[in-house]
The first five atom37 places (N, CA, C, CB, O) and aatype in JSON, in Angstrom:
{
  "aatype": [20, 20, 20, 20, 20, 20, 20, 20, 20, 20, 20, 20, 20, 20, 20, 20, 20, 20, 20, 20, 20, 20, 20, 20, 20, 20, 20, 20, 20, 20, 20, 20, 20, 20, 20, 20, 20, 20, 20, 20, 20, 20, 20, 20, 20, 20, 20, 20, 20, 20, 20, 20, 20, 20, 20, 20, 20, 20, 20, 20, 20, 20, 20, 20, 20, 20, 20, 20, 20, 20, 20, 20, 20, 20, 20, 20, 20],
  "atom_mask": [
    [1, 1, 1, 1, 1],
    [1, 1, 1, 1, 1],
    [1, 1, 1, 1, 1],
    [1, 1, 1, 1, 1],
    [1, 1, 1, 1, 1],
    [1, 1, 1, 1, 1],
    [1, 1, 1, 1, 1],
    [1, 1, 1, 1, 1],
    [1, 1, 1, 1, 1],
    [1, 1, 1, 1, 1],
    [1, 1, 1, 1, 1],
    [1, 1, 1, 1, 1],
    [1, 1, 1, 1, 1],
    [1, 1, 1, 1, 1],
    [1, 1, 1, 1, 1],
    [1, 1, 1, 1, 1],
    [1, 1, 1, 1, 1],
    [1, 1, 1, 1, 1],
    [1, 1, 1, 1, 1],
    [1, 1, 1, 1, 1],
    [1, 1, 1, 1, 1],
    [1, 1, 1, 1, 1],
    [1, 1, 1, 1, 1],
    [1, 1, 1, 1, 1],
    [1, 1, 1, 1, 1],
    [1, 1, 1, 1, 1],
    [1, 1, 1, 1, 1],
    [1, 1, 1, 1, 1],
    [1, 1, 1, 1, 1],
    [1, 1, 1, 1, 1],
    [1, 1, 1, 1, 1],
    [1, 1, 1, 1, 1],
    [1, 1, 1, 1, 1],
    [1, 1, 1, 1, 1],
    [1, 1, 1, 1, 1],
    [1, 1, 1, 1, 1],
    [1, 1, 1, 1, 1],
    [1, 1, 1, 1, 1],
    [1, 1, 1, 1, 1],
    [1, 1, 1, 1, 1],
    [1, 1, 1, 1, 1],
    [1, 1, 1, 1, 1],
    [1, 1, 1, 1, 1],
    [1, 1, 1, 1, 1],
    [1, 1, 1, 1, 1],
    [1, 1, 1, 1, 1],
    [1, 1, 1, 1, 1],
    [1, 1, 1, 1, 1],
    [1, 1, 1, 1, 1],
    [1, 1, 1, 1, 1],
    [1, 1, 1, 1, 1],
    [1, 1, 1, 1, 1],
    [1, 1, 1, 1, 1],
    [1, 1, 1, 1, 1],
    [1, 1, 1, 1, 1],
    [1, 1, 1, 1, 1],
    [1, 1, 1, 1, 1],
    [1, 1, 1, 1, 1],
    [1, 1, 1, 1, 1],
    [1, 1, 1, 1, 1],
    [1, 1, 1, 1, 1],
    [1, 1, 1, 1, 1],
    [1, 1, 1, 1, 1],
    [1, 1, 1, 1, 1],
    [1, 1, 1, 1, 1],
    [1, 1, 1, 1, 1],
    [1, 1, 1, 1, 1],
    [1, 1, 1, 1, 1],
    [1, 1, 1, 1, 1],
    [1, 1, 1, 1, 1],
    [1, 1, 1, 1, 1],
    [1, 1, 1, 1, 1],
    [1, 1, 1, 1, 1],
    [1, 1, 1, 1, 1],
    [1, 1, 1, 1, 1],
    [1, 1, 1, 1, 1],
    [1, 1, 1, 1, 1]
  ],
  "atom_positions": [
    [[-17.45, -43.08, 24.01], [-16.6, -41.9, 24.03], [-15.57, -42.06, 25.15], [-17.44, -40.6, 24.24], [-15.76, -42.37, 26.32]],
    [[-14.43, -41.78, 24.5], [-12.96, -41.77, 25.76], [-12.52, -40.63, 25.91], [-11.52, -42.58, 25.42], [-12.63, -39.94, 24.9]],
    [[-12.02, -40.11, 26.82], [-11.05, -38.87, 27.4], [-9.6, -39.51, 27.4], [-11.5, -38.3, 29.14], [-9.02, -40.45, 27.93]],
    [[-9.25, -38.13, 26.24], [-7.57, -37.84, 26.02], [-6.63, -38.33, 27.47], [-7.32, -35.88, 25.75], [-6.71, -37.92, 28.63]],
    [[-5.96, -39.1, 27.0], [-5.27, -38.48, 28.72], [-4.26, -37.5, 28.74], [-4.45, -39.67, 29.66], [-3.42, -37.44, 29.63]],
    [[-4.33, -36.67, 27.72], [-3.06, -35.93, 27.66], [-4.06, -34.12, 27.55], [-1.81, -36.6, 25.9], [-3.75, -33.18, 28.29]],
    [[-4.66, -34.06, 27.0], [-6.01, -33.03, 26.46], [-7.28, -32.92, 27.46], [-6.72, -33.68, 24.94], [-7.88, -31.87, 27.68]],
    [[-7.59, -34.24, 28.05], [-9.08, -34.39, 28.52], [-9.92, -34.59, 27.38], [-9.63, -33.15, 29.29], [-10.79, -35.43, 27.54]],
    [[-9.87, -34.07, 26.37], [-10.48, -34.04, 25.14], [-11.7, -35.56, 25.71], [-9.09, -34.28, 23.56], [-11.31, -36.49, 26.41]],
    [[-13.15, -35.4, 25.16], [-13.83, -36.49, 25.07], [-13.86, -36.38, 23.72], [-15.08, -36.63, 25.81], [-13.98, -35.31, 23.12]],
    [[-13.7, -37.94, 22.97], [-13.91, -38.17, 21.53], [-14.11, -39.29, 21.08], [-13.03, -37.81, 20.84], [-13.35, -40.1, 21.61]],
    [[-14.77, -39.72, 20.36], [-15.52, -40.5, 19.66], [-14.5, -41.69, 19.15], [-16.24, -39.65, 18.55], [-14.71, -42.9, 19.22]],
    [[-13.48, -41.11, 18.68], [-12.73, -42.08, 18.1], [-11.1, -41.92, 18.62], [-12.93, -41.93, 16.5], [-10.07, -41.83, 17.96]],
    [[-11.23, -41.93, 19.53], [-9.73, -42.37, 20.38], [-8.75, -43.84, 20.41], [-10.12, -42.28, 21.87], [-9.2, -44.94, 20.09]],
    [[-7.71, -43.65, 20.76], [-7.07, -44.96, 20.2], [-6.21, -45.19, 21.81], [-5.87, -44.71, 18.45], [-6.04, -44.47, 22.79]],
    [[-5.86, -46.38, 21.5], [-5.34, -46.93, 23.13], [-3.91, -47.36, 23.07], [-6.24, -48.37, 23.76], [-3.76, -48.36, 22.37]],
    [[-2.33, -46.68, 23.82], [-1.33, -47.04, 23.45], [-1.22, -47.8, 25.12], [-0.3, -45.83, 22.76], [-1.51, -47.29, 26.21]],
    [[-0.73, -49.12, 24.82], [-0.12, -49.97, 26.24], [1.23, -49.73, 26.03], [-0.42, -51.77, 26.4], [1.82, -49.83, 24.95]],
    [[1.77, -49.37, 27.24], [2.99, -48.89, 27.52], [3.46, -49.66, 29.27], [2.8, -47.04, 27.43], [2.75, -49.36, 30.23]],
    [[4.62, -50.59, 29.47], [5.0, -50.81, 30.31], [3.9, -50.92, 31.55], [5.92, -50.06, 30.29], [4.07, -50.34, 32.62]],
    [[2.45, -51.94, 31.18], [2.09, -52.45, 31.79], [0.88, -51.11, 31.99], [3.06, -53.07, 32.68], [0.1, -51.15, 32.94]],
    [[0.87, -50.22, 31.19], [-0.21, -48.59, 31.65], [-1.24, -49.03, 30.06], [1.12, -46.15, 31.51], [-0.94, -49.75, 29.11]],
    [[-2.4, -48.28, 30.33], [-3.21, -47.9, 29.4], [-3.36, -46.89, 29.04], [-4.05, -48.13, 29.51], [-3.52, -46.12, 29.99]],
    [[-3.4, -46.28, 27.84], [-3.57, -44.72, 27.22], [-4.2, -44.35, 26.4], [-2.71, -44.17, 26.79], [-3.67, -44.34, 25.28]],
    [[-5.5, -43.9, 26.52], [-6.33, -43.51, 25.58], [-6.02, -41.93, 25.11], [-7.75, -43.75, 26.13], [-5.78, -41.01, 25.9]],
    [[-6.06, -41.83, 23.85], [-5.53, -40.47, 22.95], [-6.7, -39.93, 22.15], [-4.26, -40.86, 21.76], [-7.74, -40.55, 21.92]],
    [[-6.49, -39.02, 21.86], [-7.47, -38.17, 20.54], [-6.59, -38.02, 19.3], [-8.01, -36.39, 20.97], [-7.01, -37.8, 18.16]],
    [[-5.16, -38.2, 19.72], [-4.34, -37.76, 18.73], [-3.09, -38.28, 18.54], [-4.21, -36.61, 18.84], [-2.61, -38.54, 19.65]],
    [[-2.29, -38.57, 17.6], [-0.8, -38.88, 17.94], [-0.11, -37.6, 18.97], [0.11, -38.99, 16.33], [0.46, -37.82, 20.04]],
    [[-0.33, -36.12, 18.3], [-0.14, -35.32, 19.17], [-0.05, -35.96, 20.48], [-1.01, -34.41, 19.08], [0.93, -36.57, 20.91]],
    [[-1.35, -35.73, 21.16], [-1.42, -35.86, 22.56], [-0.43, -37.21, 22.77], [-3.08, -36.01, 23.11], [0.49, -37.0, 23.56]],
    [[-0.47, -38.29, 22.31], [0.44, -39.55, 22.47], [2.02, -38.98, 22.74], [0.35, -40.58, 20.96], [2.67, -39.11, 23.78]],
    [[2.42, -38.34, 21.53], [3.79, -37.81, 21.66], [4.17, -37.14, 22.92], [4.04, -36.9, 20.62], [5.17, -37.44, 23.55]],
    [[3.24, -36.11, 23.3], [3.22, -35.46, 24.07], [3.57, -35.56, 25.79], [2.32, -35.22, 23.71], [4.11, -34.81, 26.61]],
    [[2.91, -37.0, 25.81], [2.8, -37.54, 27.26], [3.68, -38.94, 26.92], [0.99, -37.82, 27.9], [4.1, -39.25, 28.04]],
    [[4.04, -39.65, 26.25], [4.82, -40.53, 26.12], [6.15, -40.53, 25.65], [4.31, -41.15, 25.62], [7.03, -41.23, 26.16]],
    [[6.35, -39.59, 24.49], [7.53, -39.59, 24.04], [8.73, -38.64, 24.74], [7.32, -39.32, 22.77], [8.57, -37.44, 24.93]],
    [[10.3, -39.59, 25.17], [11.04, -38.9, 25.66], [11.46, -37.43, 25.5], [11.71, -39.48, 25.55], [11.11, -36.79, 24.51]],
    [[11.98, -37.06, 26.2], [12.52, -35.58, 25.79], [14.09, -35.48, 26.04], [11.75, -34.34, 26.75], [14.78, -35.99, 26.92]],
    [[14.43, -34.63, 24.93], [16.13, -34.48, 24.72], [16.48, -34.2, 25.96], [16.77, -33.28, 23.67], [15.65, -33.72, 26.73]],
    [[17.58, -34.41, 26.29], [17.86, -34.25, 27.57], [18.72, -32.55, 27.89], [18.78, -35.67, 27.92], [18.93, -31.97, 28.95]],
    [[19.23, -31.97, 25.72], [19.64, -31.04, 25.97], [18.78, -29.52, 25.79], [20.66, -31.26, 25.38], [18.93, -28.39, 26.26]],
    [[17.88, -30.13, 24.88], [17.33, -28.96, 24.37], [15.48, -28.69, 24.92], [17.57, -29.18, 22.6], [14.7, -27.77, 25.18]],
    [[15.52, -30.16, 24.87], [13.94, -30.49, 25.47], [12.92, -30.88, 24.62], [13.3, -29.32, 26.11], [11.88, -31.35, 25.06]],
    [[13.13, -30.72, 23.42], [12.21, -31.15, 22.69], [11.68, -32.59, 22.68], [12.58, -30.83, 21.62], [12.5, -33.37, 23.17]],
    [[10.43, -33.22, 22.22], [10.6, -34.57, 22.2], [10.92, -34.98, 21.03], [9.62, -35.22, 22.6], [10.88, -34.41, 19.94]],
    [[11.34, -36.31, 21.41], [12.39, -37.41, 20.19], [11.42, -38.21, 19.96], [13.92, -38.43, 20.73], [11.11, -39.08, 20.76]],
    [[10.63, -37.97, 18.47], [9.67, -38.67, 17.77], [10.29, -39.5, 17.26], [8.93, -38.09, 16.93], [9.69, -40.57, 17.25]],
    [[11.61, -39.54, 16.63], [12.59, -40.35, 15.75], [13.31, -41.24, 16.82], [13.72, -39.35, 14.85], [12.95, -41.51, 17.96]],
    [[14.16, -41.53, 16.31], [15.54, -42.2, 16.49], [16.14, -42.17, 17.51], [16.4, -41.83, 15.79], [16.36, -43.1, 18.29]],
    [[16.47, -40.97, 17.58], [17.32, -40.21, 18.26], [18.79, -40.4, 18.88], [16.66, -39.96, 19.05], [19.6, -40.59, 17.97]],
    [[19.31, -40.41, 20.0], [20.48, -41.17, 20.27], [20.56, -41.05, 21.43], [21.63, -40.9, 19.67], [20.21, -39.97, 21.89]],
    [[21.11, -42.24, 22.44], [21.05, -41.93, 23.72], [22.94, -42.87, 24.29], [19.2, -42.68, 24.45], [23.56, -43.56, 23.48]],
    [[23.36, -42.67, 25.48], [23.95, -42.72, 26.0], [23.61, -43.03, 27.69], [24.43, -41.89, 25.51], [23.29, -42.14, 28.47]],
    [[23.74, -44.37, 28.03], [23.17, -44.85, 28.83], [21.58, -44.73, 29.16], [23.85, -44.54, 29.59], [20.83, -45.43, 28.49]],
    [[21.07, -43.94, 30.09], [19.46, -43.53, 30.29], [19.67, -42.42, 29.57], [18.74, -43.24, 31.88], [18.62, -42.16, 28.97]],
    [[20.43, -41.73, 29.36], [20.39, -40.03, 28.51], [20.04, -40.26, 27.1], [22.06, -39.08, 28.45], [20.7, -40.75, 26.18]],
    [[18.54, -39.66, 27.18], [18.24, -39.38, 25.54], [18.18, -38.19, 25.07], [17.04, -39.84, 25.05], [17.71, -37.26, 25.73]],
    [[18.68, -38.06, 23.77], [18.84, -37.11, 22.89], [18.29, -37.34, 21.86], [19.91, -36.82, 22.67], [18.01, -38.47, 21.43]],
    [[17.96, -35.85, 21.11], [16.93, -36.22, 19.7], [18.29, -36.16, 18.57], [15.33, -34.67, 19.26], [18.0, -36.29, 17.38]],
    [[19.53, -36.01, 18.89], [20.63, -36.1, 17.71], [21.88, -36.05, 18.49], [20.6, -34.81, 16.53], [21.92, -35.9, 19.71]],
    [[22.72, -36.17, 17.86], [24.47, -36.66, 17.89], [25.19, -35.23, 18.44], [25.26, -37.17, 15.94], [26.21, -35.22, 19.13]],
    [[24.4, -33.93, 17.97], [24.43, -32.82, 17.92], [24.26, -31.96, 19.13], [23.72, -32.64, 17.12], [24.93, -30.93, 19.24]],
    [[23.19, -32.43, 20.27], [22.82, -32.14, 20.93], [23.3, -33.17, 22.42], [21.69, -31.93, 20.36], [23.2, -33.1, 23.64]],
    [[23.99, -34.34, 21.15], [24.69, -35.59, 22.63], [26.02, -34.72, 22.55], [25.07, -37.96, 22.2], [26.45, -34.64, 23.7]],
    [[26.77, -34.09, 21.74], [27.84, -33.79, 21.89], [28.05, -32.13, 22.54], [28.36, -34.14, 20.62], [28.87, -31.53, 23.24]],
    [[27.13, -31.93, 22.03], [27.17, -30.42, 23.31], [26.8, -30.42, 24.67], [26.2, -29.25, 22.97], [26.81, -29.4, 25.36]],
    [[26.34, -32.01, 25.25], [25.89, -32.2, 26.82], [27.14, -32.77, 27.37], [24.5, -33.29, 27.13], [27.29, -32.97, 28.58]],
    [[28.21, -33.09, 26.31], [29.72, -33.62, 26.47], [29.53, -34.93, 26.54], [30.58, -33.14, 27.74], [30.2, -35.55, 27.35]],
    [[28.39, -35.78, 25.55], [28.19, -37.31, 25.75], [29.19, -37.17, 23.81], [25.83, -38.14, 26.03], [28.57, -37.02, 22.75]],
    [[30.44, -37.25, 23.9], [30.76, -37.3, 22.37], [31.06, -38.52, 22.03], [31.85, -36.46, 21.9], [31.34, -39.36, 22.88]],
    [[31.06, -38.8, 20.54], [30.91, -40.21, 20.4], [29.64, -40.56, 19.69], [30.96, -40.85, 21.71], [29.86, -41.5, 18.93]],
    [[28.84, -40.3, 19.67], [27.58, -40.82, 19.52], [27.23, -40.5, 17.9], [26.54, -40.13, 20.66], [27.92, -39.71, 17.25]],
    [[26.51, -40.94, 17.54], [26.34, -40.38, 15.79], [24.83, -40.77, 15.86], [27.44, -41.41, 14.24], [24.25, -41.61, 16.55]],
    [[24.39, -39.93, 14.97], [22.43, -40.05, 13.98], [22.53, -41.43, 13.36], [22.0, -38.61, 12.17], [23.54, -41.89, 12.83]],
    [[21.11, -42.14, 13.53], [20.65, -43.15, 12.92], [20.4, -42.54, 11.66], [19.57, -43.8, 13.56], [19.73, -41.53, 11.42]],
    [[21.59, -43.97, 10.21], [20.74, -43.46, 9.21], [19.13, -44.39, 8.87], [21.77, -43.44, 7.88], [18.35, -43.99, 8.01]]
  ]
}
């Protein structure tokens, strides 16, 4: 049994993401997303997809790069 690192959760069947030299045991993609995946830089949500970024600035769309005044940028099709 492993503990979430995002939940604490103890569970039986947890999975392990290596990330830049770290170890991460999960209960869930949830919890994975949660603690790993970036966040828009305008709105905050996290960017499960694609998204679009502009230098270190990530954004979850073209939409949200152009209202932080990063214009230019377009959605992955």
């Amino acid at each position: 049994m492993s503990i979430c690192a995002t939940c604490g959760n103890e569970y039986g069947n947890t999975f392990t993401v290596n990330k830049d030299g770290q170890s991460f045991d999960f209960d869930s993609f949830e919890c994975a997303i949660h603690k790993l995946a970036p966040s828009c830089a305008r709105c905050g949500c996290r960017v499960v997809g694609h998204g679009v970024q502009h230098g270190d600035t990530v954004y979850c769309c073209a939409h949200c790069a152009t209202g932080a005044g990063d214009a230019g940028l377009v959605d992955h099709n």
